[in-house]
C-alpha positions in Angstrom: -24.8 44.2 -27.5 -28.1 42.5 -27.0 -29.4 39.9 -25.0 -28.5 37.1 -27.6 -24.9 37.8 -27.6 -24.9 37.7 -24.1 -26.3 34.6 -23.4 -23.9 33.6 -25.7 -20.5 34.6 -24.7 -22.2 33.8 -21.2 -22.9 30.1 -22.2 -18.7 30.0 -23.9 -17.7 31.3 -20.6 -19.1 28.6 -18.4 -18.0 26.3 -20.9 -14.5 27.0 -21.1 -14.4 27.5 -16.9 -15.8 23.8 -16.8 -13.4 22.8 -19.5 -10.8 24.2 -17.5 -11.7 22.7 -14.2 -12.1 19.2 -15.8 -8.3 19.8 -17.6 -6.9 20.6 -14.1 -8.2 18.5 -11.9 -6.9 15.8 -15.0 -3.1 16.7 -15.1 -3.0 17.9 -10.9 -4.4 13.8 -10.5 -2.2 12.4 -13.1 0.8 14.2 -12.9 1.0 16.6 -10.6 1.3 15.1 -7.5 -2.7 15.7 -6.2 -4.0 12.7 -4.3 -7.3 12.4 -2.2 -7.3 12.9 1.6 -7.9 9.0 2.0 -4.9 7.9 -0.4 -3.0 10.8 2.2 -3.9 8.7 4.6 -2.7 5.1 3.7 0.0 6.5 2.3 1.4 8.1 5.7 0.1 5.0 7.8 2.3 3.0 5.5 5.3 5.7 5.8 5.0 5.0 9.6 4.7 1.2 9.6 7.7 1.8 7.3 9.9 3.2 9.6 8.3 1.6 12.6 9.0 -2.3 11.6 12.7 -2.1 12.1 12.3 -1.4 15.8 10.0 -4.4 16.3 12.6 -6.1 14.6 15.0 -5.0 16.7 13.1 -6.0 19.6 12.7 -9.2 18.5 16.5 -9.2 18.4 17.0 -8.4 21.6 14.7 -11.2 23.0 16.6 -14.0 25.0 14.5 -16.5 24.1 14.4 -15.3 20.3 15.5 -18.4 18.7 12.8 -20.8 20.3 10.0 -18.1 20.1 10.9 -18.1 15.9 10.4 -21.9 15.7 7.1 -21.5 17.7 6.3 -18.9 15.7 7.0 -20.6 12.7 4.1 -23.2 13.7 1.4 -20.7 13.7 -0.1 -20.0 10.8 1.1 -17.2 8.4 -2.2 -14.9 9.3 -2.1 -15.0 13.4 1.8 -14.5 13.6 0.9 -10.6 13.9 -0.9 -11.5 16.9 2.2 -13.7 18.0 3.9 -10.6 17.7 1.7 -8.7 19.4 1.5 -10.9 22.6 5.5 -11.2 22.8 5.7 -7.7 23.0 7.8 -6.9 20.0 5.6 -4.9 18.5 4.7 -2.3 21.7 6.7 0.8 20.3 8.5 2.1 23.4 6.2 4.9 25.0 3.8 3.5 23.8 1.0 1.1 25.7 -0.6 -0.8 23.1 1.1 -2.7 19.9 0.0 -1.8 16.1 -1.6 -4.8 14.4 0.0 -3.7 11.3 3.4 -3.2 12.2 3.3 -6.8 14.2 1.6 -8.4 10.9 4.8 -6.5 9.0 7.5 -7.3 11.7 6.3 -11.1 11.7 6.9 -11.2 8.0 10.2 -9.5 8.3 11.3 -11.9 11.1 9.8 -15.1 9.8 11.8 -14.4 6.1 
């Protein structure tokens, strides 16, 4: 074998590897299930808001005063009822100190339909 076929079968090689690669990383995106650590990401924040929603709802629920704090609610606008939310208290998961501006934004919409 000389150098020629060498550089040859050397320069298939690479080929086909990079070939390879660029076939995986195709069908592991497409269809197998592979997603980027940032998609990850949103995609568990929204599993949590998710399952965390129904609690603020249910605290809403429980509010004595529910049915007058809807109608005020109702006269806010549509992009600061999270914050209404948020300063009721509905949206303070219990054990928790602080409220999640995505949940209240969620809960608001859940409790305003």
């Amino acid at each position: 074998m000389d150098i020629k076929d060498i550089k040859q079968n050397l320069t298939s090689g690479i080929g086909g590897a990079v070939a390879g690669a660029i076939v995986l990383a195709i069908v592991g995106f497409n269809w197998g299930g592979w997603v980027t650590g940032s998609s990850a990401g949103e995609m568990a924040q929204t599993a949590v808001v998710d399952r965390l929603v129904p609690i603020c709802v249910g605290q809403f629920e429980m509010d004595k005063d529910k049915a007058a704090k809807l109608a005020a609610m109702k006269k806010v606008d549509s992009w600061t009822r999270g914050d209404f939310v948020i300063e009721q208290g509905w949206a303070t998961m219990p054990g928790s100190k602080e409220a999640d501006s995505d949940i209240a934004r969620d809960c608001a919409d859940k409790i305003a339909a």
